[in-house]
C-alpha positions as CSV (number, residue, x, y, z in Angstrom):
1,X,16.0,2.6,28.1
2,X,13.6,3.9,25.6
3,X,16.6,6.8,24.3
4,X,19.1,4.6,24.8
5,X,17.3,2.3,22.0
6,X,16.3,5.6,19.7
7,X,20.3,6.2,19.7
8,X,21.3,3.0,18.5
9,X,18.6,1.9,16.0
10,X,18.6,5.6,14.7
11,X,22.6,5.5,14.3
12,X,22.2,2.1,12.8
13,X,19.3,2.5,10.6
14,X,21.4,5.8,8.9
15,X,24.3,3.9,8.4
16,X,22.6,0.8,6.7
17,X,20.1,2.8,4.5
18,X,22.2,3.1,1.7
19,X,22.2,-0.7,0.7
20,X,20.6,-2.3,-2.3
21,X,18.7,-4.5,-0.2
22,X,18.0,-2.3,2.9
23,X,13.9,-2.0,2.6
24,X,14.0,-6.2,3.0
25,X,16.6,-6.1,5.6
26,X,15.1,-3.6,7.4
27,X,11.4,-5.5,7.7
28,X,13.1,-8.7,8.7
29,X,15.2,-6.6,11.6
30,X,11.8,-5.1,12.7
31,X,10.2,-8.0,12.7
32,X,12.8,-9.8,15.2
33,X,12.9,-6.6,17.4
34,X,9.3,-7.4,18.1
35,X,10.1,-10.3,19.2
36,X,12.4,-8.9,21.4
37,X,9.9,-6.1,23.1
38,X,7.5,-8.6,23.2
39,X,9.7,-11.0,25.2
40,X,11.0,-8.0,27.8
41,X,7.0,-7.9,27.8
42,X,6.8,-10.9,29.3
43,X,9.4,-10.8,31.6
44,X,8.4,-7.0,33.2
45,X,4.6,-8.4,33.5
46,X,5.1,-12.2,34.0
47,X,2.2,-13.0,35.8
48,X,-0.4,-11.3,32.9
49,X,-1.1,-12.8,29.0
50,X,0.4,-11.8,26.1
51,X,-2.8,-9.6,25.1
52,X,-2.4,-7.1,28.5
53,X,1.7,-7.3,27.9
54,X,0.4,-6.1,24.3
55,X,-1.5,-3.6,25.0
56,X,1.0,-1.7,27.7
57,X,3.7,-1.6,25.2
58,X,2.5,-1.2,21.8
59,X,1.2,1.9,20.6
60,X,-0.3,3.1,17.5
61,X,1.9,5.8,15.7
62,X,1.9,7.6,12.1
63,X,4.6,4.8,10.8
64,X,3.0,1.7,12.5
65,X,0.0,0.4,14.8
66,X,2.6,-1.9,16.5
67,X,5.0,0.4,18.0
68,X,7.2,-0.3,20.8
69,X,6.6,2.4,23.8
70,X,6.1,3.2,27.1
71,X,3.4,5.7,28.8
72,X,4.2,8.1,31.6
73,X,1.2,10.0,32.4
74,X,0.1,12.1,29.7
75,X,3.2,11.6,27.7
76,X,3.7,8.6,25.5
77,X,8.0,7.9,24.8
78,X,8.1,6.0,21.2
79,X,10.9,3.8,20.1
80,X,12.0,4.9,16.5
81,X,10.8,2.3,13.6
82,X,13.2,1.2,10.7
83,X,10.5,2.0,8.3
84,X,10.9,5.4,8.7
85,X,13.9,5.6,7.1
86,X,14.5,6.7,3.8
87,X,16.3,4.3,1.5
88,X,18.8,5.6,-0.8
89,X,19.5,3.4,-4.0
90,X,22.2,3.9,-6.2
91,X,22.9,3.3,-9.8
92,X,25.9,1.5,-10.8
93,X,28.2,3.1,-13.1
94,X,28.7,1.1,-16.5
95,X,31.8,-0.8,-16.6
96,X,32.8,0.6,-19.6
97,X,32.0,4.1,-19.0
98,X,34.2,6.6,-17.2
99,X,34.0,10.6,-16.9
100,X,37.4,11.4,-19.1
101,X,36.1,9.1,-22.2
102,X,33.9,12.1,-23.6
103,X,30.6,10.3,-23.5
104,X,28.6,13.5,-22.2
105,X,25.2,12.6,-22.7
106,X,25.2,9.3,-20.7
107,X,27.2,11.6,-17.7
108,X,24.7,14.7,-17.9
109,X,21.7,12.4,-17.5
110,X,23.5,10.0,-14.9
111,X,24.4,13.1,-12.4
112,X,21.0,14.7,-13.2
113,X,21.0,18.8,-12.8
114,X,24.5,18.9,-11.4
115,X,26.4,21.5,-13.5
């Protein structure tokens, strides 16, 4: 279950990175996904309180002290976070700029140390 969830938040996390608003998105995502291990929680130990379901699924990581997980002896298997994604933000191009109207100082600093 646990690589089965890495696969899809991973492949969705990469493809929605690149948005203006993606850090904000991203928190209010990983905010409702802990609502959702918390509640699968509940239902795989539905006879114990929410501080033993707590403690047998969360785990504390590098990104987060609330990670989603599951221990199997010595080894602990991790459910990727959204916050470790880096967000790429991009710059619009003026609307009255283009690359053929011979305006080279506003392209040589705009595309940075590409030739």
């Amino acid at each position: 279950m646990i690589e089965s969830l890495n696969w899809f938040i991973r492949g969705w996390g990469n493809y929605f990175k690149s948005g203006s608003h993606s850090h904000e998105v991203f928190s209010k995502v990983q905010h409702s996904l802990y609502k959702v291990y918390l509640n699968w929680g509940r239902k795989k130990f539905s006879q114990k309180g929410d501080g033993y379901i707590c403690s047998r699924i969360f785990f504390k990581s590098k990104e987060s002290s609330w990670n989603f997980g599951w221990k199997e002896g010595n080894h602990l298997y991790l459910v990727e976070m959204l916050y470790s994604f880096e967000y790429k933000h991009y710059i619009k191009v003026q609307g009255t700029k283009s690359p053929y109207d011979g305006d080279w100082v506003y392209w040589t600093t705009r595309r940075g140390d590409h030739p």
